[in-house]
LOPAFI-855016 format. One line per field, with one value per residue (C-alpha): x, y, z; residue in three letters. Coordinates in steps of 0.001 Angstrom, whole numbers, padded with zeros to 6 digits. Each point is the difference from the previous one (the first is absolute). Example, Ala and Ser with C-alpha at 12.3 -4.5 7.8 and 13.67 -1.06 7.14 Angstrom:
<pts>
east	(012300:001370)
north	(-004500:003440)
up	(007800:-000660)
residuo	(ALA:SER)
</pts>
This chain:
<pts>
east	(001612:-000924:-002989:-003114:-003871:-001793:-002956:000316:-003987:-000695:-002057:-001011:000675:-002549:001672:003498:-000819:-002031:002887:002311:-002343:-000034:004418:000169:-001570:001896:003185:000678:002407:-002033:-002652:003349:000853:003472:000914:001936:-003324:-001981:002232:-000545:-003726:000392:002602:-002519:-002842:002130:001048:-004286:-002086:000950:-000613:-003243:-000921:000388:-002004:-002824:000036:-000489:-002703:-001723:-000283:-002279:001350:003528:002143:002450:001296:003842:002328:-000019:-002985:-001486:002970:001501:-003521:-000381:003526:-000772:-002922:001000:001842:-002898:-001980:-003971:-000683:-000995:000806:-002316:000329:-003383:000745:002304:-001176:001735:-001674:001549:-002343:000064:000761:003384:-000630:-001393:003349:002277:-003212:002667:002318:-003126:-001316:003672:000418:-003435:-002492:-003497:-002314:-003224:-002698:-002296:002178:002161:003024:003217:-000166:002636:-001509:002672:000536:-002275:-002343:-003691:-002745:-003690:-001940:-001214:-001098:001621:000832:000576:003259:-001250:-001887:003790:002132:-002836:000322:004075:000897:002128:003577:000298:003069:-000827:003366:001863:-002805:000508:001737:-002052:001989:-001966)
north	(038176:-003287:-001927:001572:-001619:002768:-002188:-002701:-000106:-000087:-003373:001273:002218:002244:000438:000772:002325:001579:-000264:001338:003718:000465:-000490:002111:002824:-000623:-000548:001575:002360:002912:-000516:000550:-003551:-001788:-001053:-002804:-001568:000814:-002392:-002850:000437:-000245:-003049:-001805:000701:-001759:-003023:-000467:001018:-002981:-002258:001837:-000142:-003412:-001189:002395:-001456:-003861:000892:002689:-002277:002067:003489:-000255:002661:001098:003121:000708:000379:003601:001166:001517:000474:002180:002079:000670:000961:002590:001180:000642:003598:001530:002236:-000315:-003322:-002913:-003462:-002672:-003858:-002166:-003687:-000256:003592:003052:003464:003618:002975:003411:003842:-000672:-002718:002711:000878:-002759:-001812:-000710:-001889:-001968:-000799:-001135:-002469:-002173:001945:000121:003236:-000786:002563:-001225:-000271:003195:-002217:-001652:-004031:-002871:-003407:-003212:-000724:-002554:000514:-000558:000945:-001831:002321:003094:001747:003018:-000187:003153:000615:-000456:-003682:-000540:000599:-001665:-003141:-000140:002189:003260:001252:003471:002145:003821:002132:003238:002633:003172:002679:003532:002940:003020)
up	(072918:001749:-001345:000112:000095:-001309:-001156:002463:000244:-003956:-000909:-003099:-003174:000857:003598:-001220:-002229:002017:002900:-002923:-000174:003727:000205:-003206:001634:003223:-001636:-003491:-000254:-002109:003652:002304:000378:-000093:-003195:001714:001258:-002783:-001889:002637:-000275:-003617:000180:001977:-002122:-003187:001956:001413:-003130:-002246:003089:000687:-003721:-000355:003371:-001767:-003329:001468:002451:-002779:-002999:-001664:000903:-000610:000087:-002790:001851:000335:003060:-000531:-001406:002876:001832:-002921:-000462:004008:-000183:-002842:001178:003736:-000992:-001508:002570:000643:-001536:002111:-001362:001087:000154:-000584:-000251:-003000:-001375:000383:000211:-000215:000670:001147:-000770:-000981:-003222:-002032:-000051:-000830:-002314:-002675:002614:001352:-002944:-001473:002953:-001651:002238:-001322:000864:001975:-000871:002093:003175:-000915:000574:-001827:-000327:-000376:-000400:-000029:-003616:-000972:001824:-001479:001819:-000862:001565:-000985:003097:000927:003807:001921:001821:003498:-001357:-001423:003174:002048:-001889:-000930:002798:-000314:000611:-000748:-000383:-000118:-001627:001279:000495:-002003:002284:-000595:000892:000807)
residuo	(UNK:UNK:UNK:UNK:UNK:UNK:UNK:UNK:UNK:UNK:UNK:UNK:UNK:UNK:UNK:UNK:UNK:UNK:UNK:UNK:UNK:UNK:UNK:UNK:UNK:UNK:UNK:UNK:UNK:UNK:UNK:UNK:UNK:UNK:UNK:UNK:UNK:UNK:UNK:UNK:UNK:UNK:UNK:UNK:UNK:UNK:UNK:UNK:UNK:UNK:UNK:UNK:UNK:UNK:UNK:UNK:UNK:UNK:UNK:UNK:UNK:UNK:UNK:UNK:UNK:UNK:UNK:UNK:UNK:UNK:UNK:UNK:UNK:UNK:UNK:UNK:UNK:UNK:UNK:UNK:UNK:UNK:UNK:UNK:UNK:UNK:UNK:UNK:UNK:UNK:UNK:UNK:UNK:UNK:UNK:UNK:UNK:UNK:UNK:UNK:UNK:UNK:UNK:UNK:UNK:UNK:UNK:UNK:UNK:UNK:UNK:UNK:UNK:UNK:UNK:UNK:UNK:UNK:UNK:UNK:UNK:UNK:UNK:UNK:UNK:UNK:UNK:UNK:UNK:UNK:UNK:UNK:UNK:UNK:UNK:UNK:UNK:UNK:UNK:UNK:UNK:UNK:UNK:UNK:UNK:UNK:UNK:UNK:UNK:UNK:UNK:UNK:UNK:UNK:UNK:UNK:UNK:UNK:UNK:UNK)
</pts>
């Protein structure tokens, strides 16, 4: 396979991962994708995110990141074959909701998710992060601020 440019627009950390949801869903193999360009996504990804991670950490002094090359790469990519969930990218925060995480709870809540009461809604924050204030934001206060990339799963097929 020649070389590819998959995230040829991505500035920022927050832009290729959430480049890296919308190629998953286009191009993983357990969505009907080629495995063959599902791997040059992925190859691409590795070579940016410590580049990417690095311009973040010098121009974020005070909210550096400690997250890995694969951390959300390898969640999405467990996540994606489960049916009626939506996973949903705020900022650096990754949400999983719907009919289908009652479900697979154990799974979620083995890959460091954290159960939202309020919001009805499975959360992963980047580790370290601290957060000084104490106001509970709604979701649509959330996406409207950090912005939103959402990836809704395989619906359930009901046979009648």
């Amino acid at each position: 396979m020649s070389k590819t440019n998959f995230f040829a627009n991505c500035k920022t950390l927050e832009e290729l991962k959430k480049e890296y949801k919308k190629l998953a869903m286009l191009h993983h193999p357990d969505r009907g994708g080629r495995l063959e360009t599902m791997q040059a996504v992925n190859n691409e990804y590795d070579e940016l995110f410590p580049l990417l991670k690095n311009k973040h950490n010098k121009e974020n002094t005070k909210n550096q990141t400690t997250e890995g090359i694969n951390d959300y790469k390898d969640i999405i990519n467990q996540l994606i074959k489960y049916r009626d969930i939506t996973i949903e990218l705020c900022g650096t925060w990754l949400y999983v909701y719907g009919d289908g995480t009652k479900a697979i709870k154990d799974i979620i809540s083995d890959l460091g998710f954290w159960w939202a009461n309020k919001k009805k809604m499975w959360y992963l924050k980047p580790e370290g992060f601290i957060s000084h204030k104490h106001k509970t934001w709604s979701m649509d206060a959330i996406r409207e601020t950090y912005g939103s990339n959402k990836i809704e799963t395989q619906k359930p097929v009901y046979i009648s």
